[in-house]
C-alpha positions in Angstrom: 7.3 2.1 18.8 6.7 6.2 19.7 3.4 7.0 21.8 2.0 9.6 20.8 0.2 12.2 23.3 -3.4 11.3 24.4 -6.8 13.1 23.3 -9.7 13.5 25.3 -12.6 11.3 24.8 -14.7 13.5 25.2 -13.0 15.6 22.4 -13.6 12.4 20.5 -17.4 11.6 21.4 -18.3 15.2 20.9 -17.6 15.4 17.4 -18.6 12.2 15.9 -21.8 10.0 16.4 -22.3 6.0 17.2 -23.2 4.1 14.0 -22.2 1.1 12.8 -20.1 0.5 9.0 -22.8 -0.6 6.4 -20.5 -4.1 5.6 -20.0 -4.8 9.5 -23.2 -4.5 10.9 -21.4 -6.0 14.2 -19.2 -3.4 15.1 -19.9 0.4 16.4 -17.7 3.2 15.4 -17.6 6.7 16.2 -17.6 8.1 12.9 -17.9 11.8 11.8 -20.8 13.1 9.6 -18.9 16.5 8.5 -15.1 15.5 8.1 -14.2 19.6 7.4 -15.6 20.6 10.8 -14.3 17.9 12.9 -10.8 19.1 11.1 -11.5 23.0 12.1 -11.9 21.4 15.9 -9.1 19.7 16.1 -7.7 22.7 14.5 -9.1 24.9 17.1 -8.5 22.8 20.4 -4.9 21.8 19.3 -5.5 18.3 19.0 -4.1 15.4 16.5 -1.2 15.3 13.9 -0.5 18.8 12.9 -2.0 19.2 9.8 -3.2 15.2 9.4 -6.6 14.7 7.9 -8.7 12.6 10.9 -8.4 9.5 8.8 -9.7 8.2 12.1 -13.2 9.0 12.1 -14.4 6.9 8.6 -14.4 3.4 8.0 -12.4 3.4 4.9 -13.4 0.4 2.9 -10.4 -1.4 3.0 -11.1 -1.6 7.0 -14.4 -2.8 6.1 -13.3 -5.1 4.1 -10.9 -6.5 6.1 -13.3 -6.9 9.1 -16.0 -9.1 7.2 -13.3 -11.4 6.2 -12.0 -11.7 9.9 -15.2 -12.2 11.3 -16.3 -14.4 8.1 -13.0 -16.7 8.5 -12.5 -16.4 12.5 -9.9 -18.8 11.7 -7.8 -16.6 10.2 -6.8 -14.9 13.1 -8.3 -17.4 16.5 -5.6 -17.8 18.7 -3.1 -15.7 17.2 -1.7 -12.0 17.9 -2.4 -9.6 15.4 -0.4 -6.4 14.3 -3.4 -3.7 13.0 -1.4 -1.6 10.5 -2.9 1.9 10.2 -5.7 1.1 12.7 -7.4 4.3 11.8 -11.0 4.0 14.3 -9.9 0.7 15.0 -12.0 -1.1 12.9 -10.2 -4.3 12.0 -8.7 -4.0 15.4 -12.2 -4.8 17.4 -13.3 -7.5 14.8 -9.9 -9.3 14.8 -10.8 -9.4 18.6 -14.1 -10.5 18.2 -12.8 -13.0 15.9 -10.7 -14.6 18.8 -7.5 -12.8 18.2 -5.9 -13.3 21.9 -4.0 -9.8 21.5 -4.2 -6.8 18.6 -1.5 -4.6 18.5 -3.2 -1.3 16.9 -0.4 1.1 15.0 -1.4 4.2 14.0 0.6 7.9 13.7 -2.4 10.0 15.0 -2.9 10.6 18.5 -6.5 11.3 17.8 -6.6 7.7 16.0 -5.1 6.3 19.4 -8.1 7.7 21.2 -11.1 6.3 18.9 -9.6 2.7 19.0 -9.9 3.0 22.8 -13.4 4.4 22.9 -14.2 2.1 20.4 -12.9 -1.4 21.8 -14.9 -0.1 24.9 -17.7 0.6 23.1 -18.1 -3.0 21.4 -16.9 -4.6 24.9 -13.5 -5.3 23.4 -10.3 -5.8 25.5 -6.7 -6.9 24.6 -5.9 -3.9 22.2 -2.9 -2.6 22.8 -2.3 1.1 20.8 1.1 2.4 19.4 2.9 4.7 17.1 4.1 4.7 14.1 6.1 0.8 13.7 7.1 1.3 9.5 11.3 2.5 10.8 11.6 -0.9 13.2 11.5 -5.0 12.7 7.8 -5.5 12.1 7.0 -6.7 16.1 6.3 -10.4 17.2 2.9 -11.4 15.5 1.1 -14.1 13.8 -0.8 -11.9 11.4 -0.4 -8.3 10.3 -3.8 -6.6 8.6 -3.2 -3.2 6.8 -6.7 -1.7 5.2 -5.7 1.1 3.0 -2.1 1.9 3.3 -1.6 2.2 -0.4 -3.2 5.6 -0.9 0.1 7.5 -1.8 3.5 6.8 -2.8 5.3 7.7 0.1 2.9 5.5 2.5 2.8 2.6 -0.2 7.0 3.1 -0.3 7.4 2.8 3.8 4.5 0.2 4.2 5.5 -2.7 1.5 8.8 -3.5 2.9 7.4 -3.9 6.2 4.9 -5.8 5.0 7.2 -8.1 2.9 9.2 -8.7 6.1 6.9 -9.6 8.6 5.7 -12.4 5.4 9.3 -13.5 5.0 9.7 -14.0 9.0 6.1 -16.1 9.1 3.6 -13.7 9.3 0.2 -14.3 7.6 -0.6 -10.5 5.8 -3.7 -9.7 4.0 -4.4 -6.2 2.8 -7.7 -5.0 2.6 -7.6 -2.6 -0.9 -10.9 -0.8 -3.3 -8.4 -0.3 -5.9 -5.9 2.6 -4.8 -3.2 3.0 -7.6 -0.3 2.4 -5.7 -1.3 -1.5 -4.8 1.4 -3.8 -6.2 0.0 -5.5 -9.3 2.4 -8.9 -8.4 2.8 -11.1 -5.1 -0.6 -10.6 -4.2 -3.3 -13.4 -3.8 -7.0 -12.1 -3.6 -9.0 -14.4 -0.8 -12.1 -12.1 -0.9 -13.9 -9.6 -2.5 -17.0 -6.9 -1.4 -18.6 -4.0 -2.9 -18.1 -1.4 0.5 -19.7 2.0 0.8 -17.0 4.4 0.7 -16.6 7.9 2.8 -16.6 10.0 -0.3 -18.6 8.5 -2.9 -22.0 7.9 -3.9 -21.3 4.3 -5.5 -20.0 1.2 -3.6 -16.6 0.6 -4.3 -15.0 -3.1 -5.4 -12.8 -4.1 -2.7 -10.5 -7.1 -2.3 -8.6 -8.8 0.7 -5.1 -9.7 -0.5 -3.3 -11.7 1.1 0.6 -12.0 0.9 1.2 -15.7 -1.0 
């Protein structure tokens, strides 16, 4: 499980602002209002993935999602160690805590990602969230419960993330998947335990999104 090189925080904080996800009132994120000029910055002070998008400064729906259902159904993830697939800002990360997760591991490829879900655990008084790399070419690691909020948004992330996902089920694992409807979401195996209409980054209407969970 890679580490990827840190980013300032203050890189971070500068370029976003405090607010809190419209269907997780509970949670603050640092989020950014202007998605093409936070890109330009990173651009400009050498900082994240190469050419990534900062898929780390929105709270994609499917995050959303999955956070109301973990701190709907504590139970669901109370005593048990979590694997945060994708973690993005952290999102589902912070509420599985919240929810009484004793441990989150948070996996995400950005380096600018790894910094927002430290500034944001801190920010929500959150502790126990361990951040790594990029898990998808290694055994899925020792969890209880693996959450993954919009992995399914190409074929070439829906490709790597399945069989991961498949194989931390077959050795235990509770896995829900927190999805508004990307194309490349298995139509079979899935079982839908919730369902919200979330505010998405990039369009004006609220967007239908389910929490699957693998049967």
């Amino acid at each position: 499980m890679p580490c990827l090189p840190d980013v300032p925080a203050s890189f971070l904080v500068a370029h976003t602002r405090l607010t809190c996800p419209p269907l997780v009132p509970e949670v603050q994120l640092h989020v950014a209002d202007d998605v093409v000029a936070l890109w330009e910055a990173m651009e400009t002070e050498g900082v994240g993935a190469g050419d990534a998008p900062p898929f780390w400064a929105a709270a994609w729906p499917g995050g959303q999602a999955l956070a109301r259902y973990l701190l709907d159904s504590p139970a669901t993830v109370a005593g048990r160690r979590v694997l945060d697939l994708g973690s993005g800002s952290g999102l589902v990360a912070v509420a599985a805590r919240l929810a009484g997760a004793t441990s989150v591991l948070a996996s995400d490829v950005d380096p600018c990602s790894h910094t927002a879900i430290r500034v944001n655990a801190e920010v929500n008084g959150v502790s126990g969230v361990a951040v790594v790399g990029d898990v998808l070419d290694g055994d899925p690691p020792d969890v209880d419960v693996v959450v993954a909020g919009d992995v399914c948004y190409d074929r070439d992330m829906t490709s790597r993330v399945l069989p991961f996902l498949w194989t931390a089920w077959t050795r235990g694992a509770t896995v829900l998947l927190g999805d508004p409807g990307r194309k490349y979401l298995p139509g079979e195996g899935l079982v839908a335990v919730a369902t919200y209409d979330v505010s998405d980054v990039d369009e004006a209407q609220p967007r239908r999104t389910t929490v699957w969970r693998m049967p």
